[in-house]
C-alpha positions in Angstrom: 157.6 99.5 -8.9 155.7 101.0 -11.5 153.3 103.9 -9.6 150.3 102.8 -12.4 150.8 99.0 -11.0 150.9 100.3 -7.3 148.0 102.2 -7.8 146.4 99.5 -9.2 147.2 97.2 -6.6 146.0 99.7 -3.8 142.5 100.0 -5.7 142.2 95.9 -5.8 143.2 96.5 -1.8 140.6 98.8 -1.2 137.9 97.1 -3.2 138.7 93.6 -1.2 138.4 95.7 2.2 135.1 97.0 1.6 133.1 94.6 -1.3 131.2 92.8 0.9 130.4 94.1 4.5 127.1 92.6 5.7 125.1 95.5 6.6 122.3 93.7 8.4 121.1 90.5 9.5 117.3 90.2 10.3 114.7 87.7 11.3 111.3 86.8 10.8 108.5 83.6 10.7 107.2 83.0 7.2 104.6 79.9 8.1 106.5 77.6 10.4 109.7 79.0 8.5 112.3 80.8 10.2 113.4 83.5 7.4 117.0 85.2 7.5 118.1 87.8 5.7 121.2 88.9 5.4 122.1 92.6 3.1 125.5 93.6 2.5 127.2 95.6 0.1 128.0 94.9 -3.0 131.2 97.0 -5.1 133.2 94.6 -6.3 133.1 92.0 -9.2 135.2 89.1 -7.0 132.7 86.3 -6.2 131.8 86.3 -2.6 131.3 83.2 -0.5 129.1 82.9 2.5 127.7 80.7 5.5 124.9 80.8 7.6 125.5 79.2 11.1 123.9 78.7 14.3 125.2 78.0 17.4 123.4 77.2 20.2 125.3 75.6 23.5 128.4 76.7 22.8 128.5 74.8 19.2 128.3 76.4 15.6 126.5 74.2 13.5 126.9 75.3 9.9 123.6 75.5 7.6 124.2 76.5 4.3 127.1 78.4 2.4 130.4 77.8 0.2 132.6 78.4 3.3 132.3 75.1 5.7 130.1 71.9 5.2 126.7 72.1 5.7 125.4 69.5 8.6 123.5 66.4 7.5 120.3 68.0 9.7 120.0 70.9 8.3 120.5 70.1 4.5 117.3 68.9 3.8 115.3 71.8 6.0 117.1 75.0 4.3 116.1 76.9 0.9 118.7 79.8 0.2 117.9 82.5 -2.3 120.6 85.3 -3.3 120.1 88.7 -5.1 122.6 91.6 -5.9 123.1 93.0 -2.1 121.0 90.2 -0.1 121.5 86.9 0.8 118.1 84.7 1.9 118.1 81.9 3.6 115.1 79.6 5.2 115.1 77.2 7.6 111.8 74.9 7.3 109.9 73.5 10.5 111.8 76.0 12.6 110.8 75.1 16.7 112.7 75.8 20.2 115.1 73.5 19.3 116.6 75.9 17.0 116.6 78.7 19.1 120.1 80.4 19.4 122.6 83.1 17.6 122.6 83.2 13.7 125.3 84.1 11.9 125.7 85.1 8.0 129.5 85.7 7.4 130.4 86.9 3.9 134.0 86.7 3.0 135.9 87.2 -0.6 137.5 84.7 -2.7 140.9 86.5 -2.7 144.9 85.9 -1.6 144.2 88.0 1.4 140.3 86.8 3.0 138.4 89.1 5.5 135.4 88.0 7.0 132.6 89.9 7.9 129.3 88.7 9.5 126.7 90.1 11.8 124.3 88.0 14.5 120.9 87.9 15.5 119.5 85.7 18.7 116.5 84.1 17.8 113.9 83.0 19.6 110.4 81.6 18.6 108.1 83.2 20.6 109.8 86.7 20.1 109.6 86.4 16.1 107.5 88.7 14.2 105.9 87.4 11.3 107.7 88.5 8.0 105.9 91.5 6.1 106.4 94.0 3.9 105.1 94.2 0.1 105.2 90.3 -0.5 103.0 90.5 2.2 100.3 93.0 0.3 100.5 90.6 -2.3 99.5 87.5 -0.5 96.5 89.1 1.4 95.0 91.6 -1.3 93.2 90.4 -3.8 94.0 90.1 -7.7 91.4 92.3 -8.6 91.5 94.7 -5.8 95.7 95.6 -7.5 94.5 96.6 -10.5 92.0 99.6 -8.5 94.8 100.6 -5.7 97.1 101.1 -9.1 94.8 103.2 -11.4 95.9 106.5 -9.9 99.5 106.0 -10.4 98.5 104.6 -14.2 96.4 107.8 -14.6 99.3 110.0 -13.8 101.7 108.4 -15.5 99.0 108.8 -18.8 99.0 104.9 -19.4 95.1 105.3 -19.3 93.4 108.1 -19.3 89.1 107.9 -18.0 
């Protein structure tokens, strides 16, 4: 075998291996929406399919993803938005009833498919609402932005007063 082909082949290997490992899967309540996000890494160019699952008594229901069919129940109650290295999904009038371990599996559409995934137990009343910058942007006020960001304008001589 050629050694530029084997070398080749190796770095395809080693991209497959580590292109999508799911680095976290996290939780939160946006309204009466359970929120799930799901970061993994991102170094390869080979499309990667996913699924988010729950199971709860013993029995994986599947939610949204390319990888199994989504149940009839759940299509209608999930939104999924997907960036470079995360994955979102939400699940709309989320109650005890769909309390359990969530999954978010990623795996690569290759010859040879790893799966990777990570879990989180959910539970209603232990949910923390989501936060963070969209957050600040929900609860400040329009004109109060422009004020909080007229330092950072000043020093970055956009405006000068």
């Amino acid at each position: 075998m050629n050694p530029a082909i084997g070398i080749a082949l190796l770095l395809t290997v080693l991209q497959v291996a580590s292109g999508q490992k799911v680095t976290s899967l996290t939780a939160c309540l946006v309204d009466q929406s359970l929120r799930l996000d799901c970061r993994h890494e991102n170094t390869t160019t080979i499309p990667i399919q996913y699924e988010f699952s729950l199971t709860r008594d013993s029995k994986k229901h599947v939610l949204f993803g390319t990888v199994g069919v989504p149940e009839h129940t759940y299509r209608s109650r999930t939104n999924f938005t997907s960036k470079y290295n995360i994955k979102v999904l939400y699940l709309s009038s989320f109650t005890t009833k769909d309390e359990g371990v969530y999954t978010c599996e990623l795996r690569l559409s290759s010859q040879h498919p790893t799966s990777y995934n990570k879990t989180v137990s959910v539970f209603r009343d232990k949910l923390v609402k989501c936060g963070g910058i969209s957050l600040l942007t929900q609860n400040t006020s329009w004109l109060l932005l422009p004020l909080l960001s007229l330092p950072l304008l000043q020093a970055m001589d956009f405006i000068s007063l």
